[in-house]
C-alpha positions as CSV (number, residue, x, y, z in Angstrom):
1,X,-5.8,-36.4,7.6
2,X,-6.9,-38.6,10.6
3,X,-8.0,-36.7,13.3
4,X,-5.6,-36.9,16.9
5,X,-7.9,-39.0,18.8
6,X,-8.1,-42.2,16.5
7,X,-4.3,-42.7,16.5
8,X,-4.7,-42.7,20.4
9,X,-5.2,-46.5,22.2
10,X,-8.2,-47.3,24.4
11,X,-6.2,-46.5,27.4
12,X,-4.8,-43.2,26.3
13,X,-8.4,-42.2,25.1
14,X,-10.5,-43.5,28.5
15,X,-7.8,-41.2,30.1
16,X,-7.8,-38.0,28.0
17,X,-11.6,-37.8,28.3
18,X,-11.3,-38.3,32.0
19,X,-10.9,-35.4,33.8
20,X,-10.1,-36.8,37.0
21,X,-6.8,-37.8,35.5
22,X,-5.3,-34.4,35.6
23,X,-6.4,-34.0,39.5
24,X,-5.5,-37.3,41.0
25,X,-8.6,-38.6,40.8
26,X,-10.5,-36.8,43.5
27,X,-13.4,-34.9,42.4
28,X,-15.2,-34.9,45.9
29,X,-13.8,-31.6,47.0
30,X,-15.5,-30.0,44.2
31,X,-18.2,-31.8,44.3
32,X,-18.4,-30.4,48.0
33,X,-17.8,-26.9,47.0
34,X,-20.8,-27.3,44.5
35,X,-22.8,-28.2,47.0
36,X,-21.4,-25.6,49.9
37,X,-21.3,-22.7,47.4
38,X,-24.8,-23.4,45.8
39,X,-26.5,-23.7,49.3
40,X,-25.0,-20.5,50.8
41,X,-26.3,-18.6,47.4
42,X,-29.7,-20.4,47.8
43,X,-29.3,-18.6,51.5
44,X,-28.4,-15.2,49.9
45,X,-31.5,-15.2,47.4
46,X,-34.1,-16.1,49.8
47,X,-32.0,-13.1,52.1
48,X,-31.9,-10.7,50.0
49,X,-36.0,-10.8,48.8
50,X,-34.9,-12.6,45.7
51,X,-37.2,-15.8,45.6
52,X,-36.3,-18.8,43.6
53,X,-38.8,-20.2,41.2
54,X,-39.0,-23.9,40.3
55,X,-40.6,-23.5,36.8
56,X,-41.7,-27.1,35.6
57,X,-41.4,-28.3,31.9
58,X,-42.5,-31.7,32.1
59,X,-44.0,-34.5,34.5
60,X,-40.8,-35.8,35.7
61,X,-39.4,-35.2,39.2
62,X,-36.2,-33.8,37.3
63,X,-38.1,-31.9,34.6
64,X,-37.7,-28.9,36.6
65,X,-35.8,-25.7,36.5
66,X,-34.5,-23.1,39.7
67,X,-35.1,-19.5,38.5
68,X,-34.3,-16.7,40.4
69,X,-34.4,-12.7,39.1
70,X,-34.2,-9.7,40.4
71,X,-36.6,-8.1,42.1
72,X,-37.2,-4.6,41.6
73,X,-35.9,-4.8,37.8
74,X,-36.7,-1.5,36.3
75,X,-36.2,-3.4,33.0
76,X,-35.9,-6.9,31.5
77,X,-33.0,-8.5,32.1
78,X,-30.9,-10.5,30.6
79,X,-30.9,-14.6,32.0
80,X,-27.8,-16.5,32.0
81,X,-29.4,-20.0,32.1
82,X,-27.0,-22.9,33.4
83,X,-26.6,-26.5,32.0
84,X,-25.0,-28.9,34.6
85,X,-22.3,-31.2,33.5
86,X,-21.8,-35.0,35.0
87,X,-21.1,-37.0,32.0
88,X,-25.0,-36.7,31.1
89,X,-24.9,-39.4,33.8
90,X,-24.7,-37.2,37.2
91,X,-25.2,-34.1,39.5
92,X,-28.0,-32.0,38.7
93,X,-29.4,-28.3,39.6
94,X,-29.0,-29.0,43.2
95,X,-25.4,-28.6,42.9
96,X,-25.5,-26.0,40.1
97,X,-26.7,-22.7,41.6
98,X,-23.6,-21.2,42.9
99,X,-23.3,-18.2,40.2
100,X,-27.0,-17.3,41.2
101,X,-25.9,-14.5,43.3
102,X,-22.7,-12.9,41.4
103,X,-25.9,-12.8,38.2
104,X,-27.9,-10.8,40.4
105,X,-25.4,-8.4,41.5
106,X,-25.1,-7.4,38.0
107,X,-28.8,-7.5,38.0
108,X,-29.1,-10.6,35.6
109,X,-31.4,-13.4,36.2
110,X,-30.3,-17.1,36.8
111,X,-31.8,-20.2,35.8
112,X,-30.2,-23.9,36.6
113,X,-31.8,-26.3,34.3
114,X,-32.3,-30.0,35.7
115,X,-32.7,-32.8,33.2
116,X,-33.2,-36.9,33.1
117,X,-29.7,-38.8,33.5
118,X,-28.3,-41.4,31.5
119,X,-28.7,-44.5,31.5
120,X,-33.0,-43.0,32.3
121,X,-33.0,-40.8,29.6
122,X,-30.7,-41.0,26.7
123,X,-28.8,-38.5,25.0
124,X,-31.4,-37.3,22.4
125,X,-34.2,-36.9,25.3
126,X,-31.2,-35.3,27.2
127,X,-30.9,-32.8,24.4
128,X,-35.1,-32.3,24.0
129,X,-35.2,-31.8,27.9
130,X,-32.8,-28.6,27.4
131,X,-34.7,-27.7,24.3
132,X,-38.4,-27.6,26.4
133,X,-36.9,-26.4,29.3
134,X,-35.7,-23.4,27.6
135,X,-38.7,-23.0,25.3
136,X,-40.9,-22.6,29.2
137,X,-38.3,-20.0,30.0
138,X,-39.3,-18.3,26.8
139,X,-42.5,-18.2,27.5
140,X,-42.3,-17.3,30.9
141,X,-39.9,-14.9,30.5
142,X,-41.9,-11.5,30.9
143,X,-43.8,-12.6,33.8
144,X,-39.9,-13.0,35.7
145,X,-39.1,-9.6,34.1
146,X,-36.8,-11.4,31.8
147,X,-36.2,-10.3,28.2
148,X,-36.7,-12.9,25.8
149,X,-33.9,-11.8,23.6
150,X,-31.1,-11.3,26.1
151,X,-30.9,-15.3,26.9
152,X,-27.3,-16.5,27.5
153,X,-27.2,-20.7,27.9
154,X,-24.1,-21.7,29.6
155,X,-22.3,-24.7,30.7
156,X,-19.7,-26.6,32.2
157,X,-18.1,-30.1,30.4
158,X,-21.4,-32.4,29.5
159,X,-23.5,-29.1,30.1
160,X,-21.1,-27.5,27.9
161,X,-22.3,-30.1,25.1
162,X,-26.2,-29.6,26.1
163,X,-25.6,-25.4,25.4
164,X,-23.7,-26.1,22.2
165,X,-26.6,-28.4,21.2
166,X,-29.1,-25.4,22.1
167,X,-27.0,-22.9,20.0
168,X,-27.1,-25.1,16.6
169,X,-31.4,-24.2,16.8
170,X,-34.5,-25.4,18.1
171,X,-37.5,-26.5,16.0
172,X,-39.4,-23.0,15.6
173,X,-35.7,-21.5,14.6
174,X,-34.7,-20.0,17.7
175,X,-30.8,-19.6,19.1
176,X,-29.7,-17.9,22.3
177,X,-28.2,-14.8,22.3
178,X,-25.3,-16.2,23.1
179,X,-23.1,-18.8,24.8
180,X,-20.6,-19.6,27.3
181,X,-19.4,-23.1,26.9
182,X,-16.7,-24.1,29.7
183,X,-14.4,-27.4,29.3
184,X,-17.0,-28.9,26.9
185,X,-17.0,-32.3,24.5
186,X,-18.1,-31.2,21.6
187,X,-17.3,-33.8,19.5
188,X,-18.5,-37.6,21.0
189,X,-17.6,-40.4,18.7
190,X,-13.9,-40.5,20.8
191,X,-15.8,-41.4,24.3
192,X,-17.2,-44.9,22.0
193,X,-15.7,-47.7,23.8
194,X,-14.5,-45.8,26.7
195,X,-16.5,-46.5,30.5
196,X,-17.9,-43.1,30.1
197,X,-20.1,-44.7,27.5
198,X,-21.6,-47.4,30.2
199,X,-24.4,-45.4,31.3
200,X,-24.7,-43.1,28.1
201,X,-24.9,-45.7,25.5
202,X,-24.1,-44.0,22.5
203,X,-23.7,-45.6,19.3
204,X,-22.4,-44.4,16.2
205,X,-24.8,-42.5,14.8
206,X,-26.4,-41.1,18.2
207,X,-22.9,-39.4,18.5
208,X,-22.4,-38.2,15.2
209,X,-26.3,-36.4,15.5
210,X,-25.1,-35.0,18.8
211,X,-21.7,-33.8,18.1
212,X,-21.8,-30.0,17.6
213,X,-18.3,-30.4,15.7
214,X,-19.8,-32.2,12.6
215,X,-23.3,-30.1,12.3
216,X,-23.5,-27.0,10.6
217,X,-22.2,-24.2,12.5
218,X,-23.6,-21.3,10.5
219,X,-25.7,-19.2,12.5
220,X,-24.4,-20.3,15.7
221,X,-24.5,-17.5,18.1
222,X,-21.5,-15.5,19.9
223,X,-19.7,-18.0,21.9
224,X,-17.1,-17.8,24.9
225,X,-15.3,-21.0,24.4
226,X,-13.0,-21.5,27.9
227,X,-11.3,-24.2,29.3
228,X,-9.0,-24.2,32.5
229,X,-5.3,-24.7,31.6
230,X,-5.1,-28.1,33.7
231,X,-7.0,-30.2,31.8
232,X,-6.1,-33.1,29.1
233,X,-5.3,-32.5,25.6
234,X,-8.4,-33.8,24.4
235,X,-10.7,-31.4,26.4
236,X,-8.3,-28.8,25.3
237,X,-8.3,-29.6,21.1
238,X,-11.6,-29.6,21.3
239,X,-12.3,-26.5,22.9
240,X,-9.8,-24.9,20.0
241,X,-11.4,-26.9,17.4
242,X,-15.0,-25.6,17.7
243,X,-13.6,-22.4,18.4
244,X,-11.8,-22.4,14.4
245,X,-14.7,-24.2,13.2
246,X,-16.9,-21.4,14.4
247,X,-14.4,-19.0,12.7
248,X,-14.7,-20.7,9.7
249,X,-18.2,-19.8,9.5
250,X,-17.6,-16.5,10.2
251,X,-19.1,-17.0,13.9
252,X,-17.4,-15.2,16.3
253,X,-15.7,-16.4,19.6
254,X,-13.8,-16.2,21.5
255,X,-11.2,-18.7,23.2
256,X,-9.8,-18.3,26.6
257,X,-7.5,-21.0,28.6
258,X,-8.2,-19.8,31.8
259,X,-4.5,-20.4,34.2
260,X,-5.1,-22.3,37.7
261,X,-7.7,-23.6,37.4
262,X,-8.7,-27.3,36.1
263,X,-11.7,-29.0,34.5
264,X,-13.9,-28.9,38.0
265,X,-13.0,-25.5,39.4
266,X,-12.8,-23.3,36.7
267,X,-16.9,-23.1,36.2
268,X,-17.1,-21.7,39.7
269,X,-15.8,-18.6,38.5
270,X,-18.6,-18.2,35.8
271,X,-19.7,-15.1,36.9
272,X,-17.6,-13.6,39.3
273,X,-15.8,-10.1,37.9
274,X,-12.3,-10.8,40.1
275,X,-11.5,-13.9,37.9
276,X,-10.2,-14.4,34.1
277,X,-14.0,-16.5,33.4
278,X,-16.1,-14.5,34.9
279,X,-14.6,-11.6,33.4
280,X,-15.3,-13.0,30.0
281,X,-18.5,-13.9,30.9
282,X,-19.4,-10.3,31.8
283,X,-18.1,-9.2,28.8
284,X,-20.2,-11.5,27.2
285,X,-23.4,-10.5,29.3
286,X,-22.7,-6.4,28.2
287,X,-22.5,-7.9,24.8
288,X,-25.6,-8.7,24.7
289,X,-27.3,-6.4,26.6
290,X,-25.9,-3.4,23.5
291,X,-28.5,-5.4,21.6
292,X,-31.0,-3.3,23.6
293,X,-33.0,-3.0,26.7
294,X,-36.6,-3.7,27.0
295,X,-38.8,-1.7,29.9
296,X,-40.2,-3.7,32.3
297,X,-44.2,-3.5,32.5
298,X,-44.6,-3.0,36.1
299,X,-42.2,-2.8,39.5
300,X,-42.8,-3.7,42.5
């Protein structure tokens, strides 16, 4: 049976996998309230006692990642760690720390990971970036009052990809706990030939290797698949498509279409309790936490 997206014509396909169809084309407000909402929790953490961490993973000015736990922890938390999305091609964890505060009023730590963009860094160093930013986390983790088995990697569209590619395993076998992938591509031989491609230059094989959808999902940990309900069909199927797949592994998921809110608003609710995602996500967090608690070796 051919799959949706091949009977669709270079036009139809450059616009299902661009978002900024379904909003008129303007992004900058978001791309504002990124900004506004991740400076004023920046504010709130240095406030509040919390400090932010830049934990470095490589040499590179964008090898880094913003860390921030709480302090006081009487045990290891839990980390929700964040994956920025951009088309592999833009933002970064300047713009990506706006759920830092809602994770610590749940006392949960929260890491926003940084990486090389495309065309700098292609897609397979994209995906090792993730993979050794992580692995530092790990190793860290104790010293933040972290606990190395309660890791959640989440994130939004391209990021969404990057966490997927995290969950399938790294080299040394380990998975997070879990996931929360929000309005993700999970599948990229569709954006070949669209301008999305310019800067990411993926060729056939490079898009096959890094398309969740076509590795072997068994094993992949508990997923919260979401979307908003205002974005394209293609963003959409494939949300519901890894979210079967998983199924038909016997992974379990779950998939939520989250109403008002479109591809660039709906990760702002990651974490907050008063809205359909972030109730998920909480749900998700508590899920993981039953796996059990470690105490923390010392308090300040």
């Amino acid at each position: 049976m051919t799959a949706w997206w091949r009977t669709l014509s270079d036009e139809e396909r450059e616009r299902e996998y661009s978002p900024s169809s379904r909003v008129d084309g303007d992004i900058g407000r978001f791309i504002s309230a990124y900004v506004e909402l991740s400076n004023e929790a920046r504010a709130a953490c240095e406030a509040s006692g919390n400090r932010i961490t830049e934990v470095r993973y490589g040499a590179a000015p964008s090898q880094t990642v913003d860390l921030v736990a709480p302090k006081l922890a009487k045990e290891l938390t839990p980390l929700v760690v964040f994956i920025h999305g951009g088309y592999w091609q833009e933002l970064s964890k300047r713009e990506s720390f706006f759920a830092a505060t809602d994770c610590l009023s749940h006392q949960v730590a929260f890491a926003a990971v940084d990486y090389t963009l495309a065309p700098h860094a292609t897609l397979d160093q994209i995906v090792s970036e993730c993979h050794e930013a992580i692995s530092v986390l790990r190793a860290e983790a104790e010293t933040h009052r972290i606990d190395a088995a309660q890791i959640i990697v989440c994130g939004s569209s391209a990021g969404a990809h990057l966490a997927a590619m995290i969950a399938l395993g790294s080299t040394d076998g380990w998975r997070p706990a879990a996931v929360g992938l929000v309005s993700g591509v999970y599948e990229l031989e569709p954006l070949l030939g669209t301008s999305i491609n310019d800067a990411v230059q993926l060729d056939l094989g490079s898009a096959h290797r890094n398309s969740p959808l076509l590795a072997d999902l068994a094993g992949f940990p508990y997923a919260l698949v979401a979307h908003g309900d205002n974005e394209t069909k293609e963003f959409k199927r494939q949300s519901a498509e890894l979210a079967s797949s998983l199924s038909r592994v016997g992974v379990d998921s779950t998939l939520v279409e989250v109403p008002g809110r479109n591809h660039f608003d709906v990760i702002l609710d990651l974490c907050d309790g008063e809205t359909v995602l972030g109730t998920e996500m909480l749900r998700l967090i508590d899920r993981v936490r039953a796996i059990g608690v470690t105490p923390a070796t010392e308090c300040d």
